[in-house]
N, CA, C and O of each residue as an XYZ file, in Angstrom:
844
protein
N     -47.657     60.643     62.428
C     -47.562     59.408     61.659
C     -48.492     59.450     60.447
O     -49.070     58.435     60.055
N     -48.640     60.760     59.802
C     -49.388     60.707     58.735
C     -49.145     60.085     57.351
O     -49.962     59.886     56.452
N     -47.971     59.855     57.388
C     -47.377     58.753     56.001
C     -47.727     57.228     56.606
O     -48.140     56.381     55.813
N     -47.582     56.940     57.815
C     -48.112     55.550     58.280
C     -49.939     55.263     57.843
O     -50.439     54.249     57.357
N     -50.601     56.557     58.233
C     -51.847     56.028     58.238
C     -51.782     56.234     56.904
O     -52.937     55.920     57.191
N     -51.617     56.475     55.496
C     -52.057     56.337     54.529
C     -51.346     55.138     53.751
O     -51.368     54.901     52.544
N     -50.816     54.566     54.610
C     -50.074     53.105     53.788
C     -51.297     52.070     54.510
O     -51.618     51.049     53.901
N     -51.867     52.366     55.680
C     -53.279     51.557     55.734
C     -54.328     51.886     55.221
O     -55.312     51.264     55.619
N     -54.498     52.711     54.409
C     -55.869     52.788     53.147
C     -56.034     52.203     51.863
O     -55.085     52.351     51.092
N     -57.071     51.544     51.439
C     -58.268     51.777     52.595
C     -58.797     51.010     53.196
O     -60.012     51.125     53.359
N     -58.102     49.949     53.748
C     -58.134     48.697     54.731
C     -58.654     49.771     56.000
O     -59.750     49.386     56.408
N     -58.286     50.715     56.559
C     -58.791     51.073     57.860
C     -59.798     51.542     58.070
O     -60.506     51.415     59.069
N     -60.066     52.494     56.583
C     -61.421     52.987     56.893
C     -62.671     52.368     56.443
O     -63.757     52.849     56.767
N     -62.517     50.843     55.375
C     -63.369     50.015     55.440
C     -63.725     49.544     57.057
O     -64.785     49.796     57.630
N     -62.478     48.743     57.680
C     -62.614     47.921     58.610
C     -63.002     49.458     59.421
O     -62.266     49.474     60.408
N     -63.497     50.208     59.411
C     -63.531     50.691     60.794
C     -65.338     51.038     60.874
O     -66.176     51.027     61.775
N     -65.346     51.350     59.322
C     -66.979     51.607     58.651
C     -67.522     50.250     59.402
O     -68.073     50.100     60.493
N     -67.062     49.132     58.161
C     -68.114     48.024     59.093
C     -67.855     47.556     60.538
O     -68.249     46.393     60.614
N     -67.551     47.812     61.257
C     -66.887     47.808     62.937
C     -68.251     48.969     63.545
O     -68.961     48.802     64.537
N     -68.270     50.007     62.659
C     -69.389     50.856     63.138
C     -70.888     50.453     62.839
O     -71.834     50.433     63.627
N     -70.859     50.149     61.553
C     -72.349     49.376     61.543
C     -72.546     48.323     61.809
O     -73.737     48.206     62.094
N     -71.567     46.617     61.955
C     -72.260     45.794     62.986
C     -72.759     46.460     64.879
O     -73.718     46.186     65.600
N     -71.661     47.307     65.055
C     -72.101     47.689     66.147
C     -73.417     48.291     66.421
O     -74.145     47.995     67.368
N     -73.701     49.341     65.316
C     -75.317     49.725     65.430
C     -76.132     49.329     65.143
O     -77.199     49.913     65.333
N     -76.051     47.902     64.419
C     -77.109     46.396     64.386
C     -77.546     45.980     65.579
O     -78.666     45.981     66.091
N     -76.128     45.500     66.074
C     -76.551     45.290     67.327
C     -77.228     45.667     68.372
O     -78.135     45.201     69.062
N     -76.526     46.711     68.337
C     -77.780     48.125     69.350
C     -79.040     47.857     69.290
O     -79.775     47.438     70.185
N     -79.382     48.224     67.720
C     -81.041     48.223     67.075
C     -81.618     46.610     67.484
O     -82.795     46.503     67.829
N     -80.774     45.440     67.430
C     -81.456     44.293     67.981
C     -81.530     44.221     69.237
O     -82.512     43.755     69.815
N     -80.638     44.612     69.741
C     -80.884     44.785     71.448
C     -81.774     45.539     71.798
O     -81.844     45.691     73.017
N     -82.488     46.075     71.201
C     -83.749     47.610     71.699
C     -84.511     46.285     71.575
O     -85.006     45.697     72.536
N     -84.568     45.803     70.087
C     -85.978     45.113     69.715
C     -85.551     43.853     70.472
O     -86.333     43.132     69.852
N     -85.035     43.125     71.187
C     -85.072     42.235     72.098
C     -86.054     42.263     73.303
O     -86.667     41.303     73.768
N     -86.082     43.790     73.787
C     -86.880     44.251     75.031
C     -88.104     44.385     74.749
O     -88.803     44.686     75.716
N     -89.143     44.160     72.795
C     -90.306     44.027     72.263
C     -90.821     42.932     71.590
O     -91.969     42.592     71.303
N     -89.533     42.369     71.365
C     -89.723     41.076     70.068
C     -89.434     39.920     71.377
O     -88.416     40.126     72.038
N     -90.157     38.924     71.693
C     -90.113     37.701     72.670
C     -89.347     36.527     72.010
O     -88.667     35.687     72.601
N     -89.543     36.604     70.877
C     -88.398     35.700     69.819
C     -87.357     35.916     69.567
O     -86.727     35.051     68.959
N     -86.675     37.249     69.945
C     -85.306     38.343     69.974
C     -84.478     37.941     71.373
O     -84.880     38.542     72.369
N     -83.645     37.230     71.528
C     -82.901     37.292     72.502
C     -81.665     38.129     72.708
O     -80.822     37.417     72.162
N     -81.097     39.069     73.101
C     -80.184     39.883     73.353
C     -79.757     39.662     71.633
O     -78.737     39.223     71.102
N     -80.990     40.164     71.103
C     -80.286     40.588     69.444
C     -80.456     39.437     68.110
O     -80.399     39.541     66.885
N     -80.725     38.166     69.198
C     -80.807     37.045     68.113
C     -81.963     36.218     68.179
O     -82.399     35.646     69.178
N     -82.481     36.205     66.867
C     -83.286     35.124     66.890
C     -83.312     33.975     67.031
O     -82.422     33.317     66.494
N     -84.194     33.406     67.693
C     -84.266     32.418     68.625
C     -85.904     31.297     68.453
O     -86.168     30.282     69.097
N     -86.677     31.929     67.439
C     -88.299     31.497     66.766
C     -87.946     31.365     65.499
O     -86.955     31.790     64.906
N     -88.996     30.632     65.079
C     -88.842     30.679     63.511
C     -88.084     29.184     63.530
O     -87.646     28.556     64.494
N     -88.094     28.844     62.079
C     -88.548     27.461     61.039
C     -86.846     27.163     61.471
O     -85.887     27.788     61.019
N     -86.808     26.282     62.248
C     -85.138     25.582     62.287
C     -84.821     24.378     61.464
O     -85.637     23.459     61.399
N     -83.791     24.337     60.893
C     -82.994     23.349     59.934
C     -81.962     22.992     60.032
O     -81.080     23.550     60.684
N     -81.857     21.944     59.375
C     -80.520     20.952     59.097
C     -80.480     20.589     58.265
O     -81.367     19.852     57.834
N     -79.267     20.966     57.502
C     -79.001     20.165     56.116
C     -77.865     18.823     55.936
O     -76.792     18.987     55.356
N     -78.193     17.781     56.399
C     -77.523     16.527     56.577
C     -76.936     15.895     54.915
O     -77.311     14.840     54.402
N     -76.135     16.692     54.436
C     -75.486     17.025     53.068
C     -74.214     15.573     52.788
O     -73.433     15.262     51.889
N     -74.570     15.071     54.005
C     -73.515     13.739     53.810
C     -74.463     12.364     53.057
O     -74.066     11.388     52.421
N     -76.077     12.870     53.523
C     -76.838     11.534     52.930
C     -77.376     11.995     51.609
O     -77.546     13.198     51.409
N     -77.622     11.192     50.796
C     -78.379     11.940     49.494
C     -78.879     10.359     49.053
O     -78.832      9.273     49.631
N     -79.393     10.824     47.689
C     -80.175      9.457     46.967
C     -80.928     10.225     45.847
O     -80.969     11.421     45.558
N     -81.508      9.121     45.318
C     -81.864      9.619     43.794
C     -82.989      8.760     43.281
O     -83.193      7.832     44.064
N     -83.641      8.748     42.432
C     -84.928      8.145     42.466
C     -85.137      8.713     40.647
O     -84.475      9.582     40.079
N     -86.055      8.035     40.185
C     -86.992      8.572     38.286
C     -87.814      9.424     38.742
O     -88.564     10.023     37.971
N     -87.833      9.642     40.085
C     -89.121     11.191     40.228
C     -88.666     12.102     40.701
O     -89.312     13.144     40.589
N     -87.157     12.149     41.555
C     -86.950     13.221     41.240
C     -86.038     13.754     40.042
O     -85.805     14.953     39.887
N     -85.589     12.834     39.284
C     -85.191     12.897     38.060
C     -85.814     13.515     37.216
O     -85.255     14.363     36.520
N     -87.044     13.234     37.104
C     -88.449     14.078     36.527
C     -88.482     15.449     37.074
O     -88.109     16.402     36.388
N     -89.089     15.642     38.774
C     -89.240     16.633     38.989
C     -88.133     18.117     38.562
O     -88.589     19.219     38.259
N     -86.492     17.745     38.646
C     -85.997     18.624     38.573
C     -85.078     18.324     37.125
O     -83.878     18.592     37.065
N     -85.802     17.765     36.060
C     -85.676     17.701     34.830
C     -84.351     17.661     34.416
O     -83.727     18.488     33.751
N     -83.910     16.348     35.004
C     -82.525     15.818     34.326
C     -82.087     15.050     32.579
O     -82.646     14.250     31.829
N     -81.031     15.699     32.554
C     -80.552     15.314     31.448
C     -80.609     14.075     30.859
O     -80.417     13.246     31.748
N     -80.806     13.448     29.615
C     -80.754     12.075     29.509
C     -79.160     11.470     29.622
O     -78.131     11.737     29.001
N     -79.547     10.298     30.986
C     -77.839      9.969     31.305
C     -77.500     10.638     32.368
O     -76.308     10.629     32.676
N     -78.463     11.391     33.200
C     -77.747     11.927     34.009
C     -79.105     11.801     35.481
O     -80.309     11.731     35.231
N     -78.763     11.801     36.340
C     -79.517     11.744     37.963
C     -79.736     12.832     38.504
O     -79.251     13.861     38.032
N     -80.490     12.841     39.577
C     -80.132     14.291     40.677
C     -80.452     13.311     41.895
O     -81.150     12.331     42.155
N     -79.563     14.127     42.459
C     -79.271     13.478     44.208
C     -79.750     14.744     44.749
O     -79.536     15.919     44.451
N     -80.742     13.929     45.980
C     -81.519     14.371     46.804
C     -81.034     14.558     47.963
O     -80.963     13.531     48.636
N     -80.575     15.753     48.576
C     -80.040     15.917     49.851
C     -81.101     16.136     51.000
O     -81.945     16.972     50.678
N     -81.259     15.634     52.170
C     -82.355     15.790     52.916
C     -82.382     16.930     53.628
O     -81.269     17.213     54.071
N     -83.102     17.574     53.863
C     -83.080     19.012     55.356
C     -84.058     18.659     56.417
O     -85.242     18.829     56.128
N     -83.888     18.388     57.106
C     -84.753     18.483     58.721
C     -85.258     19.543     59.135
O     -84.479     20.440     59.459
N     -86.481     19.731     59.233
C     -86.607     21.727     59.407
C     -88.167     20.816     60.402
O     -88.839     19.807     60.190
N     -88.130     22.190     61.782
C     -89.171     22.281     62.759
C     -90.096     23.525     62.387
O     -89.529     24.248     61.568
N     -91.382     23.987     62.765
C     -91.865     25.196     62.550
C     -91.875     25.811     64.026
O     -91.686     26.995     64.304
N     -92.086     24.955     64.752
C     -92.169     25.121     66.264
C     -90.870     24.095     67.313
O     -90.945     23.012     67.895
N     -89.899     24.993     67.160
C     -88.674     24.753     67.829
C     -88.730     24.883     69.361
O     -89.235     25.830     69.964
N     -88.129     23.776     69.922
C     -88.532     23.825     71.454
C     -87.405     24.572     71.976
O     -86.622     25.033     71.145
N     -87.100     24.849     73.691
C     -86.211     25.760     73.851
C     -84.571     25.093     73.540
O     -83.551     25.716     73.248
N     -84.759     23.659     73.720
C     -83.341     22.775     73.443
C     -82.699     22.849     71.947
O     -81.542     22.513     71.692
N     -83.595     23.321     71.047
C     -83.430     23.216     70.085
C     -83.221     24.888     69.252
O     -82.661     25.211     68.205
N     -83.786     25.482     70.049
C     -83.776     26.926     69.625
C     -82.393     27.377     70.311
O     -81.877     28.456     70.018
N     -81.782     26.428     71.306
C     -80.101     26.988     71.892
C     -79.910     26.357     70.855
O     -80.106     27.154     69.938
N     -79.514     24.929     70.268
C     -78.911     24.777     69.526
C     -78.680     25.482     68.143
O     -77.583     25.767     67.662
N     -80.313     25.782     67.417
C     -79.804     26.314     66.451
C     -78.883     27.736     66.481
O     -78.521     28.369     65.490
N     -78.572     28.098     68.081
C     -78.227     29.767     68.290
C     -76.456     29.261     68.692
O     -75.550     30.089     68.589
N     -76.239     28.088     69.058
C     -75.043     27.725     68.859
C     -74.072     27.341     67.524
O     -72.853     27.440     67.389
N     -74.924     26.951     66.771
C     -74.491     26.697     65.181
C     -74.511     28.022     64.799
O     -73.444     28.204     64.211
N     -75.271     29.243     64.817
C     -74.552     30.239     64.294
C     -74.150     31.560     64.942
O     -73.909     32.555     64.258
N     -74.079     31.551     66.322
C     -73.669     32.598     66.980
C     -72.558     32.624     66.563
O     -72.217     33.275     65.575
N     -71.527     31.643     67.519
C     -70.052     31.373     67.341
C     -69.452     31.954     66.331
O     -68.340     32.407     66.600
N     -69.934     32.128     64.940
C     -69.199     32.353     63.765
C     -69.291     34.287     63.798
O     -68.433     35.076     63.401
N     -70.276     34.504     64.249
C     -70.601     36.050     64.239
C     -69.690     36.444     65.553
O     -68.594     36.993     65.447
N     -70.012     36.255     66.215
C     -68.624     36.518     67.145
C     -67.393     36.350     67.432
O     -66.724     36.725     68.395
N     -66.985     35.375     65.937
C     -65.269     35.056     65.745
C     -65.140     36.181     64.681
O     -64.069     36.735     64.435
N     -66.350     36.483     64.051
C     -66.029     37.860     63.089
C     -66.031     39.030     63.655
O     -65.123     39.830     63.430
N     -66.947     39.280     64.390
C     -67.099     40.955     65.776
C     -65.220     40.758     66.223
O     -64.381     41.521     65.745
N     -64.897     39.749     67.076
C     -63.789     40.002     67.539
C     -62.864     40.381     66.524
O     -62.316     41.480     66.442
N     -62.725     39.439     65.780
C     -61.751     39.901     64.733
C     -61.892     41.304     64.022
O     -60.848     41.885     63.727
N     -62.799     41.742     63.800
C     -62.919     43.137     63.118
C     -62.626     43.875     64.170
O     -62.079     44.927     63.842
N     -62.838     43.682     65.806
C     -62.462     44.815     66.596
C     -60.691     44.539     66.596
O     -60.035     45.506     66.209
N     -60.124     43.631     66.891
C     -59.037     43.623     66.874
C     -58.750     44.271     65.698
O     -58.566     45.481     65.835
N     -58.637     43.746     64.360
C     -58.011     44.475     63.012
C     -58.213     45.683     63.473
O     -57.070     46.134     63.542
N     -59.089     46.671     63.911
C     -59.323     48.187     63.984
C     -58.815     48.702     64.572
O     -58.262     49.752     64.244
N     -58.765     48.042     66.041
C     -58.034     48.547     67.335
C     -55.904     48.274     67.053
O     -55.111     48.828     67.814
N     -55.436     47.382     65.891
C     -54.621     47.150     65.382
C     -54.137     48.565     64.273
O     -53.282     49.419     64.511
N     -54.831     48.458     63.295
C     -54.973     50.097     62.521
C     -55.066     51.069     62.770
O     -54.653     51.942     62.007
N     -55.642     51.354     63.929
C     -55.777     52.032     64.521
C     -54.359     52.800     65.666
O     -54.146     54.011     65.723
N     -53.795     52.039     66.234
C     -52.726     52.004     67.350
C     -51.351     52.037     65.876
O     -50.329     52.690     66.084
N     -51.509     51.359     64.647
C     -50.487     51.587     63.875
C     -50.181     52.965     63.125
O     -49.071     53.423     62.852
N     -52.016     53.765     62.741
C     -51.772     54.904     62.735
C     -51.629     55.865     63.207
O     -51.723     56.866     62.496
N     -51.380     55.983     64.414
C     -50.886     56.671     65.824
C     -49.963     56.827     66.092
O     -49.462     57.950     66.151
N     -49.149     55.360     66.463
C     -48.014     55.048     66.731
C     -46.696     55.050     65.993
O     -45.607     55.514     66.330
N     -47.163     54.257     64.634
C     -46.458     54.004     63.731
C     -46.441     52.468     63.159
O     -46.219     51.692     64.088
N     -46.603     51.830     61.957
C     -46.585     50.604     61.695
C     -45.707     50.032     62.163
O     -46.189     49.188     62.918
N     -44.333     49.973     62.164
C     -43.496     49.602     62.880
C     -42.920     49.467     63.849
O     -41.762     49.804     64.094
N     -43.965     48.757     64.763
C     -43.649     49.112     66.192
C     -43.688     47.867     67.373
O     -43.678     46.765     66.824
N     -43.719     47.812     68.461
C     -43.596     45.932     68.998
C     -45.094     46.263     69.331
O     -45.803     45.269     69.171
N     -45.763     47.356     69.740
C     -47.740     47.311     69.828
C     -47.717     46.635     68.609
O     -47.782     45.410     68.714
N     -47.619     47.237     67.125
C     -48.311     46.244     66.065
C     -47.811     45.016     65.632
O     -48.364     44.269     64.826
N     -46.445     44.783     66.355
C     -46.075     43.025     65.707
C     -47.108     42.740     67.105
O     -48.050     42.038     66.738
N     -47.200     43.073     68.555
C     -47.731     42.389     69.249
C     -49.141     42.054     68.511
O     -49.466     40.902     68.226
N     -50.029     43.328     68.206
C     -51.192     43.199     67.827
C     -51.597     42.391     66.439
O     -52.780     42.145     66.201
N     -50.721     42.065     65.697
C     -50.583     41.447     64.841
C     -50.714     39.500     65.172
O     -51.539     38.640     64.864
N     -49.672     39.505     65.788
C     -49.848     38.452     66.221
C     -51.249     37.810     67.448
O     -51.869     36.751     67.547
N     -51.249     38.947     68.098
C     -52.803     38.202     68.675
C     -54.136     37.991     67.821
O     -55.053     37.263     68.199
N     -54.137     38.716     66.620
C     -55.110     38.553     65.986
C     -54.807     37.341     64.783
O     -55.609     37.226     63.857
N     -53.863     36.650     64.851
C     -53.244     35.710     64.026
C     -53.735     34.408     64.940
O     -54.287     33.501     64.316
N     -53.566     34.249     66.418
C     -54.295     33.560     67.663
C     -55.314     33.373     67.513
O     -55.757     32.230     67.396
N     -56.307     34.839     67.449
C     -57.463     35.009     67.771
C     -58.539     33.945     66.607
O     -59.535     33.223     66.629
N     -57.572     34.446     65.740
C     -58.407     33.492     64.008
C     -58.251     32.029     63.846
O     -59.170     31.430     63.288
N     -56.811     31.114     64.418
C     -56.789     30.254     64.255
C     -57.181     29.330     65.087
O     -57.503     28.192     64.746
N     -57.179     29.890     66.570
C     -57.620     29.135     67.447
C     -59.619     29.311     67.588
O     -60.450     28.466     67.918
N     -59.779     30.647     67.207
C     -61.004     30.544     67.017
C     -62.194     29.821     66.284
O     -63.302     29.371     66.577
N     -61.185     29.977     64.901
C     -61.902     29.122     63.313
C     -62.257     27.680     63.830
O     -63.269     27.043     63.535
N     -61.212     27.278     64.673
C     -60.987     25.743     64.772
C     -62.328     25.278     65.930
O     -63.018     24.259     65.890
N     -62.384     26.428     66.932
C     -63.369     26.646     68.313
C     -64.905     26.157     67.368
O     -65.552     25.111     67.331
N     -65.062     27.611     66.623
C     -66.213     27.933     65.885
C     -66.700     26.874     65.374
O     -67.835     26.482     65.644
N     -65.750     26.158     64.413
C     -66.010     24.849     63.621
C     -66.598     23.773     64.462
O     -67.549     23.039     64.194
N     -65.783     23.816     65.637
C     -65.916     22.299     66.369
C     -67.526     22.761     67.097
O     -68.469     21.971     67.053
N     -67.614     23.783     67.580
C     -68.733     24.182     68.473
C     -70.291     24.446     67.696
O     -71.432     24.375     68.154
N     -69.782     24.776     66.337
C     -71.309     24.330     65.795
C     -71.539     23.150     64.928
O     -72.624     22.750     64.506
N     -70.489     22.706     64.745
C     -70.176     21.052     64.241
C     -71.423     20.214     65.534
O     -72.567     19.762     65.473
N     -70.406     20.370     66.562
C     -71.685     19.680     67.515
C     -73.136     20.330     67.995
O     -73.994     19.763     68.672
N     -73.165     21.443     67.550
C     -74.359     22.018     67.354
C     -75.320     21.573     66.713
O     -76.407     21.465     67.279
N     -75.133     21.138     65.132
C     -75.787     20.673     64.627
C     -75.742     19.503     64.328
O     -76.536     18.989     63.539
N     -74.896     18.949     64.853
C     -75.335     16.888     65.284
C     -76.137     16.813     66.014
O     -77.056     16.084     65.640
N     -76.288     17.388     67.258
C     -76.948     17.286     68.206
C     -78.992     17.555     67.726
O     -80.019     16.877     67.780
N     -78.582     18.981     67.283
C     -79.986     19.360     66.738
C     -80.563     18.300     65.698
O     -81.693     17.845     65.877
N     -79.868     17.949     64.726
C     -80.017     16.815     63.806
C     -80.897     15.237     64.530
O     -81.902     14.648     64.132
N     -80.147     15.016     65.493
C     -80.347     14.151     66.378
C     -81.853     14.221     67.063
O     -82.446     13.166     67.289
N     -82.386     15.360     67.351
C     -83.692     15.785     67.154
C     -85.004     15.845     66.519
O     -86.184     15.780     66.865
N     -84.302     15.998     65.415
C     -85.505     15.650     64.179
C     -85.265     14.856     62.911
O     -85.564     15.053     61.733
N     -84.516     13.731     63.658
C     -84.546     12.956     62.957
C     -84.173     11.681     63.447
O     -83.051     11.699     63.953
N     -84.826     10.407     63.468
C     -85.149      9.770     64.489
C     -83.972      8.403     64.035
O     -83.672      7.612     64.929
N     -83.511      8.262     62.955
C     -82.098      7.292     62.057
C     -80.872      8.305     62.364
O     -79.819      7.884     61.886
N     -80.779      9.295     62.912
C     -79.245     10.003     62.760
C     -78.860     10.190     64.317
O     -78.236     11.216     64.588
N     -79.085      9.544     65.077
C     -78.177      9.826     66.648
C     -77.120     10.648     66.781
O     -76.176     10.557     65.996
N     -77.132     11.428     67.644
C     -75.939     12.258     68.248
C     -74.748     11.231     68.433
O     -75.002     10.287     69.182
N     -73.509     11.269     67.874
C     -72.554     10.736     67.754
C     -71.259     10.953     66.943
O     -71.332     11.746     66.004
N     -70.047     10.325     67.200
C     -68.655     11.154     66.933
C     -69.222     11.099     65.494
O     -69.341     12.100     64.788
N     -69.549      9.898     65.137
C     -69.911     10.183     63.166
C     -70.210     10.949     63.001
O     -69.571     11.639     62.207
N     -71.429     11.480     63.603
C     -72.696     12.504     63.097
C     -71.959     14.006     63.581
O     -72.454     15.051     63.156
N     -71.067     14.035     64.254
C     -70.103     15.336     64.195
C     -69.317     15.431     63.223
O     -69.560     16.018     62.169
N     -68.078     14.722     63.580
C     -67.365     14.050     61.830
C     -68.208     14.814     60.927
O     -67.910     15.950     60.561
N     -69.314     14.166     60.547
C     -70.108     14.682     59.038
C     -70.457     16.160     59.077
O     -70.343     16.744     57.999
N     -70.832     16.820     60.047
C     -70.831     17.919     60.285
C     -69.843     19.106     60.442
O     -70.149     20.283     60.252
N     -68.559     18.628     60.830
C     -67.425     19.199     60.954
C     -66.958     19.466     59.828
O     -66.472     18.488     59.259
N     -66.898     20.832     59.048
C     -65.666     21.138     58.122
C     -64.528     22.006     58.345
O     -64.604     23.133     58.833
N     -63.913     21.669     58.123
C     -62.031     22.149     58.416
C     -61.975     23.441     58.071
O     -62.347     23.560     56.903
N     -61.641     24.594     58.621
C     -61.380     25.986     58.138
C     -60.111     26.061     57.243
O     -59.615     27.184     57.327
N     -59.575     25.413     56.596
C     -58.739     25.343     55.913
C     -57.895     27.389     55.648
O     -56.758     27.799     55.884
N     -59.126     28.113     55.097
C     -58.221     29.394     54.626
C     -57.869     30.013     55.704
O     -56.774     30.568     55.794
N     -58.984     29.995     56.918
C     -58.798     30.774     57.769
C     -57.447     30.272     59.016
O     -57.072     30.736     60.093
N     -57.083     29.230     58.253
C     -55.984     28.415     59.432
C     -54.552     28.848     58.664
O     -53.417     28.897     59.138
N     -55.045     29.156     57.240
C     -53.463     29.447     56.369
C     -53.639     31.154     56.504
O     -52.665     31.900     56.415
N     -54.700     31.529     56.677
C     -54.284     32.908     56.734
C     -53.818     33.455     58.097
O     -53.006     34.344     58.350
N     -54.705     32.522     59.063
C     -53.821     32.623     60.470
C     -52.189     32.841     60.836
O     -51.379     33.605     61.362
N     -52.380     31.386     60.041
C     -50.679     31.309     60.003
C     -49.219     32.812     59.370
O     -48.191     33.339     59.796
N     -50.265     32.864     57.976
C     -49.565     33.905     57.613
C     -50.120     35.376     58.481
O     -49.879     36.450     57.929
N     -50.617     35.384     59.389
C     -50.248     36.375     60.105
C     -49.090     36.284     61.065
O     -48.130     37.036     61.228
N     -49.428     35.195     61.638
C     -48.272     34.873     62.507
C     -46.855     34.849     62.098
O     -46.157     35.251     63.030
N     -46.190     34.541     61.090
C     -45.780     34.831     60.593
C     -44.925     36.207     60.306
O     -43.781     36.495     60.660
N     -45.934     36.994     59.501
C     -45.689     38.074     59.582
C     -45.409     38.786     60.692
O     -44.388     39.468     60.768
N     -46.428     38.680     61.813
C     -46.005     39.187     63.369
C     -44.406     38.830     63.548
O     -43.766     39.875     63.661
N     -43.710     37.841     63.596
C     -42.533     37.451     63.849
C     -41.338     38.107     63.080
O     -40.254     38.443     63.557
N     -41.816     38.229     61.644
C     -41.286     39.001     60.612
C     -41.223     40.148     61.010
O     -40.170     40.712     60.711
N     -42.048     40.820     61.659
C     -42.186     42.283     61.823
C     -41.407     42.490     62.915
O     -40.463     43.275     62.831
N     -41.797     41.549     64.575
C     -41.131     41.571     65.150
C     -39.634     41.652     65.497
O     -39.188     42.178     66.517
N     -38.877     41.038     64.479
C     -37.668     40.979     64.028
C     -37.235     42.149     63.726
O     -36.472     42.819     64.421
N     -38.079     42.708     61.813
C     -37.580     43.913     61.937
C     -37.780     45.192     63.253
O     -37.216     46.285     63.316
N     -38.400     44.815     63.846
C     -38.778     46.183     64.559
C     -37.133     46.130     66.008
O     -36.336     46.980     66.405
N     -37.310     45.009     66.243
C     -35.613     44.887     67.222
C     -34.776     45.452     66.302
O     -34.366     46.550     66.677
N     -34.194     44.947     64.755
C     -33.169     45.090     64.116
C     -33.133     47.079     64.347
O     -32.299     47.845     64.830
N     -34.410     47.258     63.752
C     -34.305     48.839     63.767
C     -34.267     49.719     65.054
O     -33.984     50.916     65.110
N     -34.626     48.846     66.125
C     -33.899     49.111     67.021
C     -32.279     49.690     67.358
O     -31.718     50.783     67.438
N     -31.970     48.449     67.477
C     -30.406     47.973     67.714
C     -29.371     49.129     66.362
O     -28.274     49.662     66.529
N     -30.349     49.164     65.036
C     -29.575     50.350     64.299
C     -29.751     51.722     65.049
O     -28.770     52.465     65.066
N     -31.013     52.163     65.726
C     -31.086     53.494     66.171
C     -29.455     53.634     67.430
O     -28.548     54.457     67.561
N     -29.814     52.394     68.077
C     -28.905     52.559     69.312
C     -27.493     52.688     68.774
O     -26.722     52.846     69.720
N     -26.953     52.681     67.761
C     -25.671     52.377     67.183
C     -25.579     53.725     66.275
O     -24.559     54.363     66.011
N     -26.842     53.973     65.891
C     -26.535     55.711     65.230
C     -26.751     56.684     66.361
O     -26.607     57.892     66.172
């Protein structure tokens, strides 16, 4: 299938490069997990935690001054909540607001590879790659939406913490929640395509059986 694998370049051997070096990140944080006490299986877990509550703002003649606005014109002040000494409730949370997203990307890059991979082997046209096609069309849309919602309440919750006017509540998720919008249209157009492919790959079927 050597005309197949060069219609995936160089989509394969990018995705397969970085597939190899998040993996040996990981490794290297997992060593330093077993030295670093702030390193949990790779992630940090110490250090200065924040929130940027980007729904409240305000404006004032000083900071108008300070960050030297135009005549006729304001600056709005967005607030951040930041701890120096994060307790352990708060050090899961901040590891829930951004794990999730690193591990909707790990999966997805192993799938795309293990996808490119089985297409340059096999052949692009085949029911493995409409199958594999389409699970990774799953994997993104149902994930994006997971990811979103799961550190959405991640950081209401943490918010809710250090800051004593913003309660944990559907609002204070709401405000936190943003919509994956590309990653739900590019989902789609995989799916899509999986079905597309799927199709052709029966049709060319049903021609072999008839020649």
């Amino acid at each position: 299938m050597t005309q197949d694998s060069k219609l995936l370049e160089p989509l394969s051997t990018v995705v397969s490069g970085v597939v190899r070096l998040l993996i040996g990140l990981l490794a290297v944080w997992f060593v330093l997990s077993w030295f670093n006490p702030h390193i949990h299986f790779g992630w940090a877990m110490g250090g200065t935690t924040c929130v940027t509550a980007d729904w409240i703002s305000g404006s004032s003649s000083d900071t108008d001054m300070v960050y030297n606005a135009a005549a006729g014109a304001h600056v709005n002040a967005i607030p951040q909540y930041c701890t120096a000494h994060p307790g352990t409730y708060q050090g899961l949370l901040k590891l829930l607001g951004e794990l999730p997203a690193f591990i909707l990307l790990l999966g997805g890059l192993l799938m795309l590879n293990s996808l490119l991979r089985a297409a340059a082997r096999e052949g692009v046209y085949t029911p493995r790659t409409a199958a594999d096609l389409r699970l990774l069309g799953w994997w993104l849309l149902l994930g994006s939406l997971a990811v979103e919602t799961i550190e959405a309440i991640a950081k209401a919750a943490l918010l809710a913490t250090l800051a004593e006017e913003a309660p944990f509540s559907a609002g204070a998720w709401l405000n936190t929640w943003t919509s994956p919008y590309l990653a739900i249209l590019t989902a789609l157009g995989l799916l899509t395509f999986a079905r597309i492919m799927r199709a052709g790959v029966a049709m060319r079927e049903d021609l072999d059986a008839v020649v």
